[in-house]
N, C-alpha and C positions, 0 to 999 in steps of 0.2 A: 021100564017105567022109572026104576031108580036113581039112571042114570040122566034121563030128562029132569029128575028131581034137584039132583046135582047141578045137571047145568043151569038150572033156573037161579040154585040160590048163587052160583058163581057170577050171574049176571047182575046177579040183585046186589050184590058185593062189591061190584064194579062198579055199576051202575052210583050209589053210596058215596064210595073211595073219591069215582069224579066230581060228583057233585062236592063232597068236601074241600077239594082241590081247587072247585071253581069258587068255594065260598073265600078260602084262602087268596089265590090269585085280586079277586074283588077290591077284598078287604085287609088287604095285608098290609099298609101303612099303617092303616088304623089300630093295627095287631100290634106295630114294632116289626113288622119284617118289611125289607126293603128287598127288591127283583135287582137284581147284577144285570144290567142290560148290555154290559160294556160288550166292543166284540175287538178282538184280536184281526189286524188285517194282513201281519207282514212285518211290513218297516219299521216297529218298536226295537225288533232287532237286529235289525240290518242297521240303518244311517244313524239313530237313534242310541245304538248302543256305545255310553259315554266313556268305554272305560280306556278310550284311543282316540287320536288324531286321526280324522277321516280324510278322503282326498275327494276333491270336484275338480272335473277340467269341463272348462267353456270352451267349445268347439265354435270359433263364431267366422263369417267371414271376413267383418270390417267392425274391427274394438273401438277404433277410433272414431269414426260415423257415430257408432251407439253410445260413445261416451261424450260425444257433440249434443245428442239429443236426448241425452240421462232423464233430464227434467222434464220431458214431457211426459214420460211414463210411458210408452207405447211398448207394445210386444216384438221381439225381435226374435225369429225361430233360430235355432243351436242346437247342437247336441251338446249333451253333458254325460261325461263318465265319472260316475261316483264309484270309489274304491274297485275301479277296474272294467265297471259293467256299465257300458253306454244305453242308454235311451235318447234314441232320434227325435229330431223336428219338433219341443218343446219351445215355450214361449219364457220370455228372459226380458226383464226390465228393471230399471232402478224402482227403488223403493221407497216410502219414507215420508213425515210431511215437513215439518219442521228442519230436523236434521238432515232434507236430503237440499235444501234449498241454502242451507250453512254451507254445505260440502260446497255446493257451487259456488257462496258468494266467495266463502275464503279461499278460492282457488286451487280447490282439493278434487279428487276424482274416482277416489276409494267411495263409491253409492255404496249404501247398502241396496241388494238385489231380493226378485222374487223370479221363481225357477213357477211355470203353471205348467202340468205335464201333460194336460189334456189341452192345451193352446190351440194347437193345430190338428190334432190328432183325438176325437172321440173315447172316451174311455183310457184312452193313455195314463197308467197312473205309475208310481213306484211303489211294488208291493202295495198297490190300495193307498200311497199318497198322493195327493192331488194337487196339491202346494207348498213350496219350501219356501221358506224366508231364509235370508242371508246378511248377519246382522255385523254390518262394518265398525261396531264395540268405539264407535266415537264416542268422545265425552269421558271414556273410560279406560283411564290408563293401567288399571287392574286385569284389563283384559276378562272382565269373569262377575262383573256385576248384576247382570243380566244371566248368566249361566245357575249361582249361587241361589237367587232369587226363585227360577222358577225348578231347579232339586229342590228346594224347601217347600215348594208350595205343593209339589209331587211327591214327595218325601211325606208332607203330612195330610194327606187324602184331597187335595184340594186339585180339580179338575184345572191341568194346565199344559201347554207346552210342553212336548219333546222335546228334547236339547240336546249337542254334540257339540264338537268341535271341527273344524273340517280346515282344510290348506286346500285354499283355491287356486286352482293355475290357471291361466288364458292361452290358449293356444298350444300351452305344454310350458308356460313361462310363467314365471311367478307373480302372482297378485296379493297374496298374502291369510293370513288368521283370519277366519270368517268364526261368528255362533252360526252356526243351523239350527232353525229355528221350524217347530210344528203348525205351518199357519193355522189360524183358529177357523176354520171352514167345514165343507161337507166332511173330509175324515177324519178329522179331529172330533165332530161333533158325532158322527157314528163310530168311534173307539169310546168314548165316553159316555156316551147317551142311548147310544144302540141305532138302528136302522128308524126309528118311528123318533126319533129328537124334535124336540121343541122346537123354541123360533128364539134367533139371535141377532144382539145390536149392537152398536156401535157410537153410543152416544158420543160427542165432540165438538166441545163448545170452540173450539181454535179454528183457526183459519189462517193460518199467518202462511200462507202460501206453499206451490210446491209439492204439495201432497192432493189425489186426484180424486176429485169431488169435494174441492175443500174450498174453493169459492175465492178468487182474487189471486194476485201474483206480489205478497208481502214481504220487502225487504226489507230485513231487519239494519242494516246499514242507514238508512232513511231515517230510523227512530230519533227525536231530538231527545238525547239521554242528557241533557244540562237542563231541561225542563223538568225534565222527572226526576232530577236531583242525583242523575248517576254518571259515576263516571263510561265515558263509551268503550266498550271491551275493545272494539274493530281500532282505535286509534294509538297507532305504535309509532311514535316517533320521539326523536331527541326530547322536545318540549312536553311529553308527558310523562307522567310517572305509571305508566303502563310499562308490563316487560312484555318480551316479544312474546311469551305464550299467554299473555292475556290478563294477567296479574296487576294489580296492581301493588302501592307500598308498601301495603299490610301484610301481601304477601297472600292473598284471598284474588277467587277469582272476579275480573270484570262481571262477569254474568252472574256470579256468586253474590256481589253485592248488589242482587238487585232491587233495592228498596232505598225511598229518597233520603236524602242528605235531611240530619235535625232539623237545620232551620226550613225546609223545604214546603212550601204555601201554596196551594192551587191556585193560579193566577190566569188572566189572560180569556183566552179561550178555554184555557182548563180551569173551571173553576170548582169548588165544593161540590157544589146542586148535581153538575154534571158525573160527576166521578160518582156516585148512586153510594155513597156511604167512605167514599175515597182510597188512597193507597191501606190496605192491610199495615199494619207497621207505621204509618203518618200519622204527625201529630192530630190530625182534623177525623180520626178515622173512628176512633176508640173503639181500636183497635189491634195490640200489643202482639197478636201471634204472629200474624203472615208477614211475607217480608217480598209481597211480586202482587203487583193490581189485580186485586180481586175482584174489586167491586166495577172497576172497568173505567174505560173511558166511555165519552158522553155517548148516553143511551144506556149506561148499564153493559154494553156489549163487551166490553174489551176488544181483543183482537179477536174479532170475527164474535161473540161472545161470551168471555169469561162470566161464570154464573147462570148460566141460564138456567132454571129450576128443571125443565124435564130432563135435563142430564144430570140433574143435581137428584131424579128421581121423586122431584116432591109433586104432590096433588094440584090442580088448576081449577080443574072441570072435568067432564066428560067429554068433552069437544077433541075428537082423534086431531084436529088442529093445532092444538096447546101443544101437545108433544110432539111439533116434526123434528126435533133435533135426533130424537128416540128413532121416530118411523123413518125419516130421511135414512136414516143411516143401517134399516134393514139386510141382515146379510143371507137372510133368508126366507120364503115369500110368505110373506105374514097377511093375511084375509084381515077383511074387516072386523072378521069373531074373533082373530088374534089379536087384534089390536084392543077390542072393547073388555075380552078378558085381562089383556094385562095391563090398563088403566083399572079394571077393578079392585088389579093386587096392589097399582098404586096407590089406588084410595085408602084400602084395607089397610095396608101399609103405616101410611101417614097417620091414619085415624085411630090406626093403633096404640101407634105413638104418643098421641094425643091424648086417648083416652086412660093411656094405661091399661089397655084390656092385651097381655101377653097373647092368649088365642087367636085372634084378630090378625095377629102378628103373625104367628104361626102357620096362616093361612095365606099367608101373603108370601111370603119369602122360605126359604129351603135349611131352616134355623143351623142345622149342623155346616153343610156345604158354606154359606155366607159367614159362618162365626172362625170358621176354621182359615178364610180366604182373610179375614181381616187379621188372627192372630200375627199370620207372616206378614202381610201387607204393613202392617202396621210397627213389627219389628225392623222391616229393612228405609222405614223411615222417608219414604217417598214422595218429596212431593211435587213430582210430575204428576198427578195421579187424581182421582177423583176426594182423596183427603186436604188436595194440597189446593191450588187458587186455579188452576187449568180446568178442572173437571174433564179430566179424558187421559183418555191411556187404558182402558176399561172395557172386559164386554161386557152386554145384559144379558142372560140367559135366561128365558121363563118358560117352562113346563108343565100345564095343568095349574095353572094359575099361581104358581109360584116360582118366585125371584131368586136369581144368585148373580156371582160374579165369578167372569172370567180375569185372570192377569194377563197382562201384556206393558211391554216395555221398560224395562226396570234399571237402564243404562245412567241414569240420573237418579237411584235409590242412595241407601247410606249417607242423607244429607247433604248429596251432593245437588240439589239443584238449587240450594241456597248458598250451602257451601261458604255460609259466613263466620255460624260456631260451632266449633268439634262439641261444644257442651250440653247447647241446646237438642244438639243433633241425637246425641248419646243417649238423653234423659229426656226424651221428646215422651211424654205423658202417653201413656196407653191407653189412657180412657177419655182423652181426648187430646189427639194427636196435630200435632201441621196444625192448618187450617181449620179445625173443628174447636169452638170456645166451647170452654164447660155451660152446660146448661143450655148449651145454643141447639137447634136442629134443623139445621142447614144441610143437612146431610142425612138423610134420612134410609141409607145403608149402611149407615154403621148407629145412627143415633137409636135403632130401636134397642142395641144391645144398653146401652148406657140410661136407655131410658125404664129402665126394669130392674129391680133388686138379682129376681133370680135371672134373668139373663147376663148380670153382668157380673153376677158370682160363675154362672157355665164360662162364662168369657174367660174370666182369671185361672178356672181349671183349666180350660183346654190353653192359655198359656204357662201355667205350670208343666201342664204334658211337655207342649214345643220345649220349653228349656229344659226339660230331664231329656228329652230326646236327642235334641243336637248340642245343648251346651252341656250341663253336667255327661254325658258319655261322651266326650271329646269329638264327638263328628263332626262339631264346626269347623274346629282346630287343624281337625285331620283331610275334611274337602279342602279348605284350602292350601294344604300344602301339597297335598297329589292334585288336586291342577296347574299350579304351580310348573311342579315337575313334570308334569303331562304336558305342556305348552310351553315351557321355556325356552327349548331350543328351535320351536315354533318361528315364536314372538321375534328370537335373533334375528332370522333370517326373511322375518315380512320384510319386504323393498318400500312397502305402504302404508307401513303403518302407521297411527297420530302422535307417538311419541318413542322417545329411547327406550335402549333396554334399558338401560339401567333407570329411568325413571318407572317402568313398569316393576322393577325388583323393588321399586322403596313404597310404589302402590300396595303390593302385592303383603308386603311387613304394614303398612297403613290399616289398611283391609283387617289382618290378623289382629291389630289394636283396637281398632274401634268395634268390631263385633264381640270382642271381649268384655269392652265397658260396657257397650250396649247390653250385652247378657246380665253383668255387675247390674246396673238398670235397674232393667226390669225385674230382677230377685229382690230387691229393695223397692219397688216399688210393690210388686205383690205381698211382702210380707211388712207394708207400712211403714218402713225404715226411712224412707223417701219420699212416699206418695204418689198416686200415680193422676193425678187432676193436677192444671196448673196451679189451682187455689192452694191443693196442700203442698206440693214442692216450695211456693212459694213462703210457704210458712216456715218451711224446712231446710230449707235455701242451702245449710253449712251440711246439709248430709248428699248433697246432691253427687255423682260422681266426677272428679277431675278430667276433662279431656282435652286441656292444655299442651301434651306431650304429642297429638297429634293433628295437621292440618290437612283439613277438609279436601283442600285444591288437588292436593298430593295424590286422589283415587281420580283426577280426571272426572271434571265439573263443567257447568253450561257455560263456561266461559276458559273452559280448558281443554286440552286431550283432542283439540282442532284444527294441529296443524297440517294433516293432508299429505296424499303420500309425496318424495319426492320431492318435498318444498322446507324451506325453513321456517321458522316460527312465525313470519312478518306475514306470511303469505304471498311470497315471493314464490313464485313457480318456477320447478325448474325441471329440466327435462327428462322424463320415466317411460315414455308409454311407446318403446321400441319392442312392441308385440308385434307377436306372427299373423299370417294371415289378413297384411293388407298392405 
């Protein structure tokens, strides 16, 4: 009898124990405790593992066929043996949208690549990877802009990219330094999310061609750059004051200047009305940040459309219509309940904002995870970027009815897609950065931090964290000089690459300057020595820091670091592509 006594109260104990555990599991946000859902699959330390040069060979049968038909994006099966261990019958394609239609027009052949492992082959993965990206580091003579960006964003808990370095061969024959890169897809999103992940987007107001589902075949060669007050980067001849890589007088890139001449007046068929508030930066605009059409040409679109609110995240309606730039750009299958749930956190969001109700907020977006993505986002000064005049380069991520943000693309950070002032660049205002005016809320993924006392006091802590973490303990200082050294003898021997070595050695000392001032910065900006709005720098003007001693151009900018392998600066092609296998 006793012993039935026993096991009664041990059940009842249990019994208890799980209920408590179910109440916990329930309720445990609401506690302060958060579930680790991450799952481990493999490849974080296999290709993933940064602390080496990794090797890919493309086993392909005809290089040149596929690099006749780069631009269309099609899959082309290969094998690939990464650091010695081949996986068959995988699908291989150029990549890119923007950048992958530059490489062709300046008569370059270095794509960047995407590696799908299950292409041809069901379940095919590497270690549980599903897709590689292969980042041909144009635009970036540092070799490491994109690499730096997404250590730090992984470095300070922010859900991001894999990253490596890898030396690509074709056929067993050299093609040169690639990044590898963690596509943002199904195992990206169950390494970070777990097996049950939310739903993911892709918002992207661009279209300028080239990139697949991006609507039209936009040459940028076509543009009348004397209309918009710029000089043309594509025009290298005796009679211009263009140098062969793209420069002009000043010694800044053609694409770096890209905002109109002073006296510059919408005219013609371009007139004010059309331009939907005009050039950012024009005199017609009042408008002093931006320095790249923001407000678009006529119809507000820009190319393809710059602006568009539902990539900009902002409220319209409830109409799943208002936001196809959002739902178009689905990466994965969102129901109609996902779609009305995350217009709600839109709303919440916005109305937050609005109202000044912090909770509201809190319910909308993933407060830690988005505050944490904007500290770096915002430190490496980007404006390719949803802060800058594009709106895109960005994932949405929403989970149980709250927002965050994925990174992506950061080969044009560090000011370089202006790339007209190392000063502005340096002392680019943290609480409102690029494209974001003080007081404005245009932006309403980063503007709910700004729009709150105590969110924008968490904001300046968790940037004090960031700079005790990699600037006062030297680990900025000290990444880049072990990659650096990890890739220099790399870099020598790419046949492909966009630039010399010795220009990549004076990027590479560029780099180590300006994320120095930029830390100068922001410490002066957090501790009010500076200011961190443009209203008080501008009050402050002589404390601002110096970044005179270094030029923009010099890290490989949108009008730089595009000379293509095998060719000279002019874009003059010349002959490389004596690979195996055809």
């Amino acid at each position: 009898m006793s012993t039935h006594k026993n096991i009664d109260r041990v059940c009842i104990v249990i019994t208890i124990l799980a209920l408590l555990v179910t109440a916990l599991f329930m309720n445990g946000s609401k506690l302060g405790i958060v579930a680790d859902d991450s799952v481990t699959l493999g490849y974080e330390d296999k290709l993933f593992d940064d602390s080496y040069v990794h090797s890919i060979d493309i086993e392909i049968d005809d290089w040149d066929a596929f690099l006749e038909t780069a631009t269309n994006e099609e899959y082309t099966a290969v094998n690939v043996t990464i650091d010695g261990e081949t996986i068959k019958n995988v699908g291989l394609r150029a990549k890119g949208n923007t950048s992958l239609s530059t490489v062709e027009q300046l008569g370059s052949e270095r794509y960047s690549l995407k590696i799908e492992f299950d292409s041809y082959q069901l379940n095919n993965t590497y270690y549980g990877l599903d897709k590689l990206c292969l980042n041909n580091l144009i635009q970036d003579y540092t070799m490491m802009k994109d690499y730096i960006a997404y250590k730090l964003m992984n470095e300070f808990g922010v859900a991001s990219p894999l990253v490596s370095y890898t030396y690509v061969t074709v056929n067993g024959e050299d093609w040169g330094l690639f990044l590898a890169v963690e596509a943002v897809e199904e195992s990206f999103l169950e390494r970070n999310y777990g097996k049950n992940y939310g739903d993911l987007y892709k918002p992207d107001t661009m279209s300028m061609g080239g990139g697949r589902g991006n609507g039209g075949d936009f040459d940028m060669r076509d543009m009348d750059f004397d209309k918009m007050g710029m000089k043309n980067p594509f025009e290298n001849n005796d009679n211009s004051d263009e140098t062969a890589s793209g420069e002009n007088s000043s010694g800044e890139s053609g694409f770096g200047n890209f905002k109109p001449s002073d006296d510059f007046k919408p005219s013609g068929d371009f007139n004010s009305e059309d331009f939907a508030g005009g050039f950012p930066g024009g005199p017609d605009s009042g408008d002093d940040k931006g320095e790249f059409p923001g407000g678009g040409f006529p119809g507000g679109g820009g190319f393809g459309g710059f602006g568009n609110d539902d990539a900009k995240i902002k409220y319209t309606d409830d109409d799943v219509d208002s936001y196809s730039t959002i739902f178009n750009s689905a990466k994965t299958a969102a129901s109609p309940q996902d779609q009305k749930r995350l217009i709600k956190a839109i709303k919440a969001l916005n109305e937050g904002i609005e109202n000044g109700d912090d909770e509201e907020i809190a319910e909308a977006v993933d407060v830690d995870a988005l505050m944490r993505y904007m500290v770096v986002h915002n430190f490496v000064v980007n404006g390719d970027s949803y802060t800058g005049s594009m709106i895109h380069n960005y994932y949405l991520y929403e989970e149980d009815g709250k927002m965050t943000m994925i990174p992506w693309d950061y080969n044009l950070a560090y000011g370089t897609f202006q790339a007209d002032d190392a000063d502005s660049a340096v002392n680019d205002p943290i609480d409102n950065p690029l494209n974001i005016t003080d007081g404005d809320t245009d932006r309403p993924m980063f503007d709910w931090i700004i729009s709150s006392d105590a969110y924008t006091e968490q904001y300046h802590e968790y940037f004090q964290e960031f700079i005790d973490q990699f600037y006062t303990s030297g680990y900025l200082e000290n990444l880049i000089s072990t990659t650096y050294e990890m890739i220099h003898d790399y870099v020598e021997k790419d046949p492909t690459k966009f630039c010399e070595t010795s220009e990549f050695e004076k990027a590479v000392e560029t780099m180590k300057t300006f994320v120095e001032l930029r830390c100068q910065s922001i410490v002066g900006q957090l501790d009010g020595s500076i200011g961190s709005t443009d209203a008080e720098q501008s009050e402050n003007s002589d404390a601002l820091i110096d970044a005179s001693s270094i030029k923009l151009s010099d890290l490989g900018s949108m009008g730089g670091g595009m000379g293509g392998p095998g060719e000279d600066k002019s874009g003059n092609r010349k002959e490389h592509r004596d690979r195996g296998g055809h």
